[in-house]
C-alpha positions as CSV (number, residue, x, y, z in Angstrom):
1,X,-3.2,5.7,-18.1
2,X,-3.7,1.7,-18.7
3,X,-0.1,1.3,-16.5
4,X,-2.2,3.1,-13.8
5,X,-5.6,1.2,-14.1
6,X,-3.5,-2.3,-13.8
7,X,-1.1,-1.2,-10.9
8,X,-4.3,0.2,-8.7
9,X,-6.1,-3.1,-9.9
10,X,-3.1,-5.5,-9.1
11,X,-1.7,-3.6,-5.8
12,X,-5.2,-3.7,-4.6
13,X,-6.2,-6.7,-5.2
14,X,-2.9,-8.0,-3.5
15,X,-4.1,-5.6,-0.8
16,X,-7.1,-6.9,-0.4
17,X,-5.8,-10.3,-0.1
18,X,-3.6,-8.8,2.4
19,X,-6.1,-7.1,4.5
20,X,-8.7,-10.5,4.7
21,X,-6.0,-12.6,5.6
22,X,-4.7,-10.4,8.6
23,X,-8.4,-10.0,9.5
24,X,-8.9,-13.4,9.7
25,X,-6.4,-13.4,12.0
26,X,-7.1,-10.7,14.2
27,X,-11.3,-12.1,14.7
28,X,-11.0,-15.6,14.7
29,X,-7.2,-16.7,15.5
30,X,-5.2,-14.4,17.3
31,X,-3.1,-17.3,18.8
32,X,-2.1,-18.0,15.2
33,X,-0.3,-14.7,14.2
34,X,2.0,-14.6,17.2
35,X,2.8,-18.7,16.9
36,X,5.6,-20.6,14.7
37,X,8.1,-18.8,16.9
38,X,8.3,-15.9,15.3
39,X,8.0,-13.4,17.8
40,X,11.8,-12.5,19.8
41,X,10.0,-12.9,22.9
42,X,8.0,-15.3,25.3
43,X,4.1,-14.7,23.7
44,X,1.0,-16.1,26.4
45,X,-2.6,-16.0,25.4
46,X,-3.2,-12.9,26.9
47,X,0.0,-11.3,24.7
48,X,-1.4,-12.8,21.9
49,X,-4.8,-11.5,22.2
50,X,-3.0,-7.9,23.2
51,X,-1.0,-8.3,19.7
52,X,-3.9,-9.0,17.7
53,X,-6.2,-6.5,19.0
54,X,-2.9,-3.7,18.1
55,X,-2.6,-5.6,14.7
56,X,-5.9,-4.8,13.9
57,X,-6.0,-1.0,13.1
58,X,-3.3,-2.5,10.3
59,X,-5.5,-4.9,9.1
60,X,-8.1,-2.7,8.7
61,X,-5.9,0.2,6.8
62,X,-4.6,-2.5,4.3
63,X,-8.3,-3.7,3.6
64,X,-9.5,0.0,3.2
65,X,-6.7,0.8,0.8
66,X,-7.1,-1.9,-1.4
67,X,-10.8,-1.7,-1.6
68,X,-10.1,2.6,-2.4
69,X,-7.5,1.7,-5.2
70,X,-10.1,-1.2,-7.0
71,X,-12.7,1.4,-6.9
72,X,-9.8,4.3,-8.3
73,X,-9.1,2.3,-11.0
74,X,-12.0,2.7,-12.5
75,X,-10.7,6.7,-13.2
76,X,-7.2,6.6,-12.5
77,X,-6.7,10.3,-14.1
78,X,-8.6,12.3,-11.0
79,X,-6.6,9.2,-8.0
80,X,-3.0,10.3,-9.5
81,X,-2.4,12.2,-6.4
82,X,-3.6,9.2,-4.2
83,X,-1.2,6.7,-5.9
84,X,1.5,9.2,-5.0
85,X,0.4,9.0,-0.9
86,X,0.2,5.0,-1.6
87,X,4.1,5.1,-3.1
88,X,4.7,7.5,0.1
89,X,3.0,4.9,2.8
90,X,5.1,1.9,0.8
91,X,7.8,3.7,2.0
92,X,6.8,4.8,5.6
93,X,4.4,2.0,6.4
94,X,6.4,-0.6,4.6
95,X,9.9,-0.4,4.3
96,X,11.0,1.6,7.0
97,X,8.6,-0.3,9.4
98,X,9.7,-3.6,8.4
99,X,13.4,-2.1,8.6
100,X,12.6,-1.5,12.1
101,X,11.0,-5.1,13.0
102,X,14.1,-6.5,11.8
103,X,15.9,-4.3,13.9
104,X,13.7,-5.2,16.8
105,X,14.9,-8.9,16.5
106,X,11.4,-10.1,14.2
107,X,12.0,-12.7,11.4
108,X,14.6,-11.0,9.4
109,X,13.5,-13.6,5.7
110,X,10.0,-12.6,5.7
111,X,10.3,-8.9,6.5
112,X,13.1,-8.6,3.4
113,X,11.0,-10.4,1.2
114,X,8.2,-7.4,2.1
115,X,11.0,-5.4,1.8
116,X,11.2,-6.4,-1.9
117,X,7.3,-6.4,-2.8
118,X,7.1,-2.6,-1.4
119,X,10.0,-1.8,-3.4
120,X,8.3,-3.1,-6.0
121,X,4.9,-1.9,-5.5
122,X,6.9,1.8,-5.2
123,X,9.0,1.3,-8.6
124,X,6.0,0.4,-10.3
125,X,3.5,3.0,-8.9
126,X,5.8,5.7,-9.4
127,X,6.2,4.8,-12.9
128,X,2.9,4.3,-14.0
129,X,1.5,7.7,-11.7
130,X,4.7,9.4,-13.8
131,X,3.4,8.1,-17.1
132,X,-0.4,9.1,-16.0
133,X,0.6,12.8,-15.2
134,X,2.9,14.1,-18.3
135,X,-0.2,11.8,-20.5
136,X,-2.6,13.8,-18.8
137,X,-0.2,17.5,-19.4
138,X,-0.2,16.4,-22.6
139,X,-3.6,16.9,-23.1
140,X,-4.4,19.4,-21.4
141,X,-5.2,22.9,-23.9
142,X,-3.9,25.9,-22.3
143,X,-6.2,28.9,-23.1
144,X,-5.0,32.1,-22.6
145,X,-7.0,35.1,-21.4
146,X,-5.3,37.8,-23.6
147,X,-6.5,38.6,-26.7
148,X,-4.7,37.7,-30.0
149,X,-3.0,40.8,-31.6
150,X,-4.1,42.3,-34.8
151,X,-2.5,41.9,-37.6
């Protein structure tokens, strides 16, 4: 259960980190988020504004999540199901997005090195939630409801 208590902790402090840097961002520099060329296309004020506004729902998610797995990993035994949906969002929300901003012509370095921390965040998640579950079988005493035969 420790592997569990340190990957919520760690993942959602990084998420956390994650979340008040993009909000930043989105509330007090759009212009910033959409410069350095990065975008495959010609970005105005107006488009920038446009992409932070749309960024923000993201921004939002990853500060909810990382606040939600801090607060888990104070009893990571009853959130093993939740680390499960976070492995399955690493996945969705993370690889196979960023798969598709590459795709879509958006700076191919930085979304392979996300690429690489959700791989990570995945591997390790599914280990600890694995290690979490067949601890907590393992406790677990299985009455049964039929009376013991006499002897």
């Amino acid at each position: 259960m420790k592997k569990l208590t340190w990957w919520f902790r760690i993942v959602g402090a990084f998420y956390l980190l994650l979340g008040v840097m993009n909000l930043y961002f989105v509330l007090l520099n759009p212009g910033a988020i959409t410069g350095m060329g990065r975008m495959p296309f010609l970005v105005t004020p107006d488009s920038a504004q446009a992409f932070a506004d749309g960024w923000s729902p993201f921004a939002f998610e990853v500060l909810g999540i990382g606040t939600f797995m801090l607060w888990a990993s104070r009893d990571p035994g009853r959130y093993v199901g939740a680390a499960w949906l976070l492995i399955w969002l690493e996945l969705l929300h993370g690889v196979l997005d960023d798969v598709y901003l590459i795709a879509r012509g958006y700076d191919a370095v930085g979304y392979i090195a996300f690429i690489g921390m959700h791989l990570a965040i995945m591997i390790t998640g599914a280990v600890s939630a694995r290690e979490a579950t067949s601890k907590a079988a393992g406790a677990v005493t299985v009455r049964s409801n039929v009376p013991a035969a006499k002897a």
